[in-house]
C-alpha positions in Angstrom: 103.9 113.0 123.0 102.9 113.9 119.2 105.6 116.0 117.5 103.3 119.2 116.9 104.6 121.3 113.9 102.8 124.9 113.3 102.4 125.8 109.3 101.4 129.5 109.0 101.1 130.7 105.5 101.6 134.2 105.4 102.4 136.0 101.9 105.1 134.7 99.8 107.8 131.8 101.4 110.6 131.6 99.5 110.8 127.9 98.6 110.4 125.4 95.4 110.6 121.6 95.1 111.7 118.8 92.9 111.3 115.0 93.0 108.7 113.5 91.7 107.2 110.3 92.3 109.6 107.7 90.4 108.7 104.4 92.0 111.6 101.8 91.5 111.0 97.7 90.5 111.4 95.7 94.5 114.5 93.9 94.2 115.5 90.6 96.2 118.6 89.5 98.2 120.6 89.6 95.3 119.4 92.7 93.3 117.2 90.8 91.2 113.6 91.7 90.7 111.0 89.8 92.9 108.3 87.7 91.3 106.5 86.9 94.4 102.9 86.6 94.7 101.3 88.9 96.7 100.4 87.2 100.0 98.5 88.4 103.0 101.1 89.0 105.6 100.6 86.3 109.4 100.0 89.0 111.1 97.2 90.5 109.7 94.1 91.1 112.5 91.2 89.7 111.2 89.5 92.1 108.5 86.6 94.3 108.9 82.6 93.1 108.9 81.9 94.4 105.5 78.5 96.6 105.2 75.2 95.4 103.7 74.9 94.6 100.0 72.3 92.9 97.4 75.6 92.1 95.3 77.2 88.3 94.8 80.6 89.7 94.8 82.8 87.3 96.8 83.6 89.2 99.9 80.3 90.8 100.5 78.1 90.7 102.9 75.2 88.0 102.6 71.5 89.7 102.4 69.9 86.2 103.3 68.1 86.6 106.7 68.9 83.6 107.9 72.2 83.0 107.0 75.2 82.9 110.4 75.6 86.6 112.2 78.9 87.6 113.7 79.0 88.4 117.1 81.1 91.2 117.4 82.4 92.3 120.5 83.2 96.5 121.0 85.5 98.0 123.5 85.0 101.5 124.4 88.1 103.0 123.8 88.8 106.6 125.9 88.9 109.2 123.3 92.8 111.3 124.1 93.8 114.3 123.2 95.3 114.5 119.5 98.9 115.1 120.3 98.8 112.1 122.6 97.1 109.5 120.4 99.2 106.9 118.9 99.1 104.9 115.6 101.0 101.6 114.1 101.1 100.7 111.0 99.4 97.2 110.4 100.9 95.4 107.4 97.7 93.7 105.7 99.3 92.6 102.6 102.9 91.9 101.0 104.6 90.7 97.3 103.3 93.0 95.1 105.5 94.4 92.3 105.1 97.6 92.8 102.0 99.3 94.4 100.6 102.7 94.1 97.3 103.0 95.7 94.2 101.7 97.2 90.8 102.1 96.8 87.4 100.6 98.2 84.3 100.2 95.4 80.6 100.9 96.7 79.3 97.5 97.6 82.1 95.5 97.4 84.2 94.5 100.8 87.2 94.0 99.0 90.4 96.4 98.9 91.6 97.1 95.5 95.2 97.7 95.5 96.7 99.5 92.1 100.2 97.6 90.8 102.1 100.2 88.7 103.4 97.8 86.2 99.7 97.1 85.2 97.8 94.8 87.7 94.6 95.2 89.8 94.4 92.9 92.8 91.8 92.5 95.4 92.3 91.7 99.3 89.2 90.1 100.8 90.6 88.8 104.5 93.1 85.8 103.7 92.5 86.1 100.1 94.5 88.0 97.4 93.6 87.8 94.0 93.8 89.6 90.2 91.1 91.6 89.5 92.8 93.0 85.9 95.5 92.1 84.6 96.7 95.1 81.5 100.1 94.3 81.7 99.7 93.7 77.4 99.1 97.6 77.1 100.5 99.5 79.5 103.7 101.0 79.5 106.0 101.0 82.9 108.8 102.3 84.3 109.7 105.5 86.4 106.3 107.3 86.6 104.7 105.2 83.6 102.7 102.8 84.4 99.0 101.7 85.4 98.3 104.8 88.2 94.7 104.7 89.0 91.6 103.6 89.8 87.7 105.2 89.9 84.8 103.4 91.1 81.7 105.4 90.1 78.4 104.9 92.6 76.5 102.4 90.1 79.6 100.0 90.6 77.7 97.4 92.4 74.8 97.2 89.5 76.6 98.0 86.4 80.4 96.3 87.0 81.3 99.6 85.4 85.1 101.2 86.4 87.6 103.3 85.2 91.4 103.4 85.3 94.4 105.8 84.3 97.4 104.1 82.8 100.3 105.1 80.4 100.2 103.5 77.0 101.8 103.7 73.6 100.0 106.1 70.8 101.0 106.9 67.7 102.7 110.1 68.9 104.9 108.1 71.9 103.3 107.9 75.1 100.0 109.0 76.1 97.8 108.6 79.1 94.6 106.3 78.4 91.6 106.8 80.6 89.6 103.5 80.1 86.2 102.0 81.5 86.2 98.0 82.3 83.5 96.2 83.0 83.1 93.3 85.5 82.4 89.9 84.8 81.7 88.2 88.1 84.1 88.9 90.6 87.1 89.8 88.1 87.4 92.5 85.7 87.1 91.7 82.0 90.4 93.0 80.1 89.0 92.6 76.9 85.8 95.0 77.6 88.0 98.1 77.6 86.5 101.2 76.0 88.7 103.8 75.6 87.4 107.0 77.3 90.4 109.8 76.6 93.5 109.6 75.3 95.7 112.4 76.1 99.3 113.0 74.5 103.0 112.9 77.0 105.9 114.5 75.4 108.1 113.2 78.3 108.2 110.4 80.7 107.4 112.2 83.9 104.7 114.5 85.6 101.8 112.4 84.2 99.3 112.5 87.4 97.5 109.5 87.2 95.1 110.0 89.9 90.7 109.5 89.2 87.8 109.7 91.0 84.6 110.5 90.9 83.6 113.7 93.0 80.8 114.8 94.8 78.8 115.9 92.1 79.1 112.4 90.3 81.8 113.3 87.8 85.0 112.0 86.9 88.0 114.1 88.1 91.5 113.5 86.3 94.4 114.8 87.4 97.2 115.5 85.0 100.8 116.6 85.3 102.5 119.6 83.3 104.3 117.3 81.1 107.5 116.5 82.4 111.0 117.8 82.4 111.7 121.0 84.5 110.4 124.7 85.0 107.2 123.7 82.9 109.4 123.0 79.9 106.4 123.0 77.7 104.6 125.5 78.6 101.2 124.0 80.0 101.0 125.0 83.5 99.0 128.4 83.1 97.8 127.4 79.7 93.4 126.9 79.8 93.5 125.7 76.3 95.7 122.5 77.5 94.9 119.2 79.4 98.0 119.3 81.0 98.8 120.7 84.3 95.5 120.3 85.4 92.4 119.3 86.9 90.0 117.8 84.3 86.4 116.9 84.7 84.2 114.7 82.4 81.1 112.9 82.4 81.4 109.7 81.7 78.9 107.8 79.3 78.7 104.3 77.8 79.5 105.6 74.9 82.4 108.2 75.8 82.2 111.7 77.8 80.3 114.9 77.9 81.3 118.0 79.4 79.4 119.1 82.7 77.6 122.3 81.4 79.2 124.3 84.6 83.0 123.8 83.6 84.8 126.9 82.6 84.6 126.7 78.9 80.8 127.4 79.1 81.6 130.7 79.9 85.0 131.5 79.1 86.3 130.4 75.1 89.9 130.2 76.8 89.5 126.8 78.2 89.8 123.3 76.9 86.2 121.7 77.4 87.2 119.3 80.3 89.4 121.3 82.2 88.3 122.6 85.7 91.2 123.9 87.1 95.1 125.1 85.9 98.3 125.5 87.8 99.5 122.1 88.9 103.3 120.9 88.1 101.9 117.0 88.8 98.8 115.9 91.1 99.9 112.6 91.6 97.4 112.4 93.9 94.4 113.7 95.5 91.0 112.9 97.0 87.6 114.3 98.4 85.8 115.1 101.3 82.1 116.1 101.4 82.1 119.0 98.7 85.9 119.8 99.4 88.8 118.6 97.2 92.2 117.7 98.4 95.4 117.7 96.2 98.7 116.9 96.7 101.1 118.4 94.4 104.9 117.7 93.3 106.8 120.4 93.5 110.4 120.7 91.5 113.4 122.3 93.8 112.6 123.4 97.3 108.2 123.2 98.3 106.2 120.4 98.2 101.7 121.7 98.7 98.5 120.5 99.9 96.0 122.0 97.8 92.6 122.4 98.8 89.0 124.3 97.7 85.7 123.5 97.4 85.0 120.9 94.3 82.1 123.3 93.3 84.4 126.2 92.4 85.4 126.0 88.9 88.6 128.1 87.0 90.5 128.0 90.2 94.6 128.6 89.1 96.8 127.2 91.7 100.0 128.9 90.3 102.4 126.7 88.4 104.9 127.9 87.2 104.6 131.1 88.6 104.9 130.0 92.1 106.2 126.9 93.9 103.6 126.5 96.9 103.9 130.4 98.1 107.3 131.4 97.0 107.5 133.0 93.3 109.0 131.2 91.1 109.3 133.0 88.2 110.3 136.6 87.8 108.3 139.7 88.2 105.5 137.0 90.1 102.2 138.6 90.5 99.7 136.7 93.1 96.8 138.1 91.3 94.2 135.9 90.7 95.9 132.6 92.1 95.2 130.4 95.0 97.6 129.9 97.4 98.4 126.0 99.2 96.7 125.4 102.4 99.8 124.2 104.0 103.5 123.2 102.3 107.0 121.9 103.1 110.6 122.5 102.1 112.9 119.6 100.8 114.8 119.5 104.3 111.6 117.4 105.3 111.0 115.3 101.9 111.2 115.9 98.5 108.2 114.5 96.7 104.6 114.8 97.8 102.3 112.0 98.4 99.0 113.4 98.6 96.8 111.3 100.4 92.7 111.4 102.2 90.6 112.8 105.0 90.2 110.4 107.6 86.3 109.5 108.2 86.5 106.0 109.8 85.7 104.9 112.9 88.2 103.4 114.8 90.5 106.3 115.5 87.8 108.8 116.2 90.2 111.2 117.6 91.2 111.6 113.7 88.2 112.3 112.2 88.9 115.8 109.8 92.4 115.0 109.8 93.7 115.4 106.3 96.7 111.8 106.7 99.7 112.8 103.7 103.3 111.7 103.0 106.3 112.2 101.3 107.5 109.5 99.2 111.2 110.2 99.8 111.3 110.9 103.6 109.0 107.9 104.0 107.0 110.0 107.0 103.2 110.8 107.7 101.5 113.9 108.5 98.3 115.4 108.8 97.0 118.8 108.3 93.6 119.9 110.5 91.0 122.5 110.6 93.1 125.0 113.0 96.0 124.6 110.8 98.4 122.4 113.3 100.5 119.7 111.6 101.2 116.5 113.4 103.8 114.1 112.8 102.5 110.3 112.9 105.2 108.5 111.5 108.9 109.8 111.4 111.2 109.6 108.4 112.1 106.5 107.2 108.7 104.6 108.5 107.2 103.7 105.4 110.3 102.8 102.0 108.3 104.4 98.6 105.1 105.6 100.2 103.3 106.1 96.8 99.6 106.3 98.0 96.7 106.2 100.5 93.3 104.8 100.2 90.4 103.9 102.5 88.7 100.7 102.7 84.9 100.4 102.9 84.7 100.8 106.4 86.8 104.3 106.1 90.1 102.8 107.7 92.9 104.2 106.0 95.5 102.3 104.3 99.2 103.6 103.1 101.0 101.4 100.0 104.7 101.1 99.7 106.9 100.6 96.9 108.7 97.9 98.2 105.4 95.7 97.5 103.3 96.4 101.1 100.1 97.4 101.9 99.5 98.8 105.4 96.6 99.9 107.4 96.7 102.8 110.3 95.5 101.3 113.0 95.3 102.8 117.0 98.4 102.3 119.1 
């Protein structure tokens, strides 16, 4: 039987959270780090029949009419009720350094898989290759490092994408939001154009998570700027790009601002901020018009954010409250917007946001927002009437820094320790 836990948010929980994402280099037997190539793990089932596509890419499906057809068997599976479904984890992949995420691009069958210390790679069936390699630039260790990835909907055509990573500026560190372009089947590391360049005065709480929303723009998440209890001051600051939610429109030959975000009607904001209030969105994700965030607390709460993508100016509370419980003295609630769900540190201590399952396999799922905590190594998800269900107990998955979904929906769960795993039904 699923281990059912109620969340009822009600008014203020006292509460607060620490812990932030601060992956660790794999060691081997003897302590040393690991240098082994990633490799697709023998167990791996065969990989999914990608979707239609007019691109070359290696891994895509073939448009020519008369080229071989699969024959696919399909077995019916008995939809069960929710609490007693069961998942496994299926590893797909193993030997990265350390991984933070996955992603799927629009008409390519690959999985791109994000390696903190500044490596792209692709898993297409057997194959695992490099897709970019930045290592040259980017700066890594704790939470610095190469962090994420956006594929924009012209992908296929234009071999245009984006990434998040940390490199050095002339003021220390700074987060880099850069476009790539493709040249065949690999990424180009020379055809970088430097989108935004945004200024860290610590090593910590630097988001990292892209991607492009509903309405076709890029979404940045960014962290408050490290150290603890907002130490400098950005969380309920408009006028800052830290401790928020940005949003840009990308261009060839930089960014505009969208002509809805807060600034066009209120002088307070910075251009490209949406929303304010987040200590760090390491990650978070969309479904439909919604957005999903998970965000790191500092002592006691960890949050899932969540609001419609079209609503902008939205203040999620940092520092003023930690999930529901005030933080700060003399809190007022006025004019902020409260988590959808939270936990305390007796059940993790660091957040890993993750997606809303969509796929097709485990239909039962379907709505089911999947998240973890990087500590407690567990997964959860929160639904529509507000139930939490445990899927995977503490200790199931060692560093679990990210989610992604593959091109057929599936959703995948990356570990520290240099895995990649896919959800599959028990």
């Amino acid at each position: 039987m699923r281990r059912l836990l109620l969340v009822c948010v009600l008014g203020l929980v006292a509460s607060s959270c620490s812990g932030d994402p601060s992956p660790v280099a794999v060691a081997g037997d003897d302590g040393s780090a690991t240098s082994t190539e990633p490799s697709v793990a023998t167990t791996a089932p065969p990989s999914t029949e990608p979707p239609e596509t007019s691109s070359t890419l290696p891994g895509e499906a073939s448009t020519t009419s008369d080229a071989p057809v699969a024959t696919v068997t399909t077995t019916t599976v008995p939809l069960v009720p929710l609490e007693e479904l069961s998942l496994v984890l299926t590893e797909v992949a193993q030997g990265f350094e350390q991984p933070v995420l996955a992603a799927a691009a629009p008409g390519d069958s690959r999985l791109f898989v994000v390696d903190q210390p500044g490596r792209i790679w692709t898993i297409d069936g057997p194959d695992v290759e490099v897709f970019l390699d930045i290592r040259d630039r980017v700066v890594f260790g704790g939470e610095r490092g190469l962090l994420g990835v956006a594929f924009p909907a012209d992908y296929a055509t234009s071999g245009v994408f984006y990434v998040n990573y940390i490199g050095r500026g002339n003021n220390g560190d700074e987060t880099r939001v850069a476009s790539f372009a493709r040249t065949g089947a690999v990424a180009d590391a020379a055809s970088e154009q430097i989108v935004l360049r945004i200024d860290q005065p610590a090593s910590n709480h630097n988001g990292g998570m892209i991607a492009f929303g509903p309405d076709g723009y890029l979404w940045i998440g960014t962290g408050d700027g490290g150290g603890r209890d907002d130490r400098f001051g950005h969380g309920q600051r408009t006028d800052s790009l830290l401790g928020a939610m940005l949003r840009i429109d990308v261009r060839p030959d930089g960014y505009a601002i969208p002509p809805d975000n807060p600034s066009a009607t209120d002088e307070s904001y910075a251009p490209e901020v949406w929303a304010t209030g987040l200590r760090n969105p390491w990650r978070f994700t969309f479904d439909g018009t919604d957005v999903w965030i998970g965000d790191v607390g500092q002592d006691a709460v960890e949050e899932v954010d969540q609001m419609d993508a079209s609503m902008a100016g939205i203040n999620y509370g940092w520092p003023l409250f930690e999930g529901t419980a005030c933080y700060l003295s003399n809190c007022s609630d006025a004019g902020l917007t409260p988590p959808v769900t939270e936990y305390r540190h007796s059940d993790g201590c660091s957040i890993t946001g993750g997606v809303v399952y969509r796929g097709e396999a485990i239909p039962e799922l379907d709505g089911q927002y999947l998240f973890g905590d990087f500590c407690g190594g567990w997964v959860q998800s929160f639904g529509a009437s507000g139930e939490v269900l445990e899927w995977f107990g503490p200790g199931s998955i060692a560093g679990l820094a990210g989610f992604g979904t593959d091109v057929a929906g599936e959703v995948h769960v990356v570990s520290t320790s240099g895995s990649v795993f896919r959800i599959d039904r028990g």
